[in-house]
N, C-alpha and C positions, 0 to 999 in steps of 0.2 A: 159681331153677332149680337144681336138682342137680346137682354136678360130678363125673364119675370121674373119672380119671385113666390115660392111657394115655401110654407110655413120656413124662414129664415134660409132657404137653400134657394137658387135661381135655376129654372129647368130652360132649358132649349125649349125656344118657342116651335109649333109647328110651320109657321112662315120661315124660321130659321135653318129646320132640319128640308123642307123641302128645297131652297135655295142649293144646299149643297148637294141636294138630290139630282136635281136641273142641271148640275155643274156639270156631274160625273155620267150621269145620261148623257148629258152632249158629248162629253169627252169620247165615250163607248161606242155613241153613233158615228163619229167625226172619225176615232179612229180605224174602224171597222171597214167606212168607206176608203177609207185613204190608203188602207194597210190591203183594200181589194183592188188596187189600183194595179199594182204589179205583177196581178193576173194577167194584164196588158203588156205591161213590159216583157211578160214570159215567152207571152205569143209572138210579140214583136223579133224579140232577141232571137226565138231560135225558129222560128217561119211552122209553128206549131199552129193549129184552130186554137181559136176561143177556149173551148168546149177542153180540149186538152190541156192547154196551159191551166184551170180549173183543177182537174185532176191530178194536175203535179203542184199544185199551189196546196189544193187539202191534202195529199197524202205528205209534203210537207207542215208537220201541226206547228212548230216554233217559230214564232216571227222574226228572232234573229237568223235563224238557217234558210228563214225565205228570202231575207235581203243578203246574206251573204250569196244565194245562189243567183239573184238576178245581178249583182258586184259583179262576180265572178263569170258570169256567160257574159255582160256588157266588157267584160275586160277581153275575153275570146272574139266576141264575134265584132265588137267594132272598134275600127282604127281610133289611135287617139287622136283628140279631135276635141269639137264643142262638143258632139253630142255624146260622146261617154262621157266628159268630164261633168255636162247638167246630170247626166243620170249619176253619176257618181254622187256629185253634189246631193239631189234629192235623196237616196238612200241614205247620207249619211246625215242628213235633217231628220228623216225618218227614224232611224238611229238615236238621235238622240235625243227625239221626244218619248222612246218607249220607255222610260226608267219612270215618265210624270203616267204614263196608261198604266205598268206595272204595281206605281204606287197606289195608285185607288182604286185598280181591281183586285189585286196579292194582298190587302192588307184586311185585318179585323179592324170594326169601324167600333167605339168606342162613344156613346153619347150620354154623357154624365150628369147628374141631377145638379152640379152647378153651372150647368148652363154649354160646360165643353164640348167640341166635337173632336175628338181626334182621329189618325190611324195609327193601327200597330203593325209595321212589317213583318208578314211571315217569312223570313228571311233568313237562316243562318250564316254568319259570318266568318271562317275561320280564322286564327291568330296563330302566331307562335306557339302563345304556351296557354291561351283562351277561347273560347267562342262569344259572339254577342250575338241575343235575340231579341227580336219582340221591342227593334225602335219607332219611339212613339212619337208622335209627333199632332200637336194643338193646331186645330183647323180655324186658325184667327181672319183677323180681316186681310195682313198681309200675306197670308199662304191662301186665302181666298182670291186675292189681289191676282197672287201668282200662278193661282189655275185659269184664270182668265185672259192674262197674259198669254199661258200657254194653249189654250183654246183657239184663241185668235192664231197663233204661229200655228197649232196645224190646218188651221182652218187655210191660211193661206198656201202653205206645203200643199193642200190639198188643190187646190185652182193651179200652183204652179207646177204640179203631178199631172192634172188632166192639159194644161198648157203644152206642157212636153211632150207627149200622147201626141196631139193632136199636129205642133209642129214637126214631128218627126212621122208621120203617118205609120202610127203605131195603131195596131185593128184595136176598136174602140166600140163595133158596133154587134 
């Protein structure tokens, strides 16, 4: 990131904080779309409307209980085969990109007068005989690097979700 300098402290430029603004809007849009994908797979899996797999996708609010429920009906209703194992597959890409959406949307954002951006996870973490809160973490070039990286992978999750749709004439329309 870019440093001014203001009386001997360096502030985050506004080219700098909007950069990671653009990052996490995309992330928010990109996942949104992609995490509404399996609206499709709902309808598909159990020969439900549109319009219903909707109402059981929002009355489930947690995106992990949404993909463990589409996991769980693609393991019911279809033989094993290619096409559980692609849907398996994409859910569990799905999967494990939500911990990078978790993190810059669950977190306190942190933009410090020399120049830092960070996040703080609002997180509890139990221990044995401790807890840990509030891990912080400096938005540099290489965790910059790494949201971008992770952009592009859902970005592709996402074409290889609507791929599978469409190979498997999954209602789409």
């Amino acid at each position: 990131m870019t440093e001014r300098s203001t009386h001997g402290l360096a502030a985050p430029s506004e080219q700098d904080l909007d950069a990671v603004m653009l990052r996490v809007g995309r992330l928010n849009y990109t996942w949104s779309n992609t995490e509404s994908l399996l609206i499709h797979m709902l309808a598909g899996l159990t020969g439900m409307t549109k319009d219903a797999a909707v109402v059981v996708f929002l009355s489930v609010t947690a995106t992990r209980t949404r993909i463990e429920l589409v996991e769980r009906l693609a393991k019911l209703s279809l033989p094993a085969g290619d096409q559980q194992t692609e849907l398996l597959d994409l859910t569990s890409r799905l999967t494990r990109l939500q911990s990078v959406r978790n993190r810059y949307n669950h977190s306190i954002w942190s933009f410090e007068e020399d120049g830092s951006v960070s996040t703080i996870l609002m997180r509890i973490a139990d221990r044995r005989d401790r807890i840990h809160m509030g891990r912080k973490q400096n938005l540099g070039e290489k965790e910059l690097a790494k949201l971008d990286q992770d952009l592009q992978t859902l970005s592709t999750l996402n074409r290889d979700m609507w791929q599978f749709l469409q190979s498997y004439g999954y209602p789409i329309g």
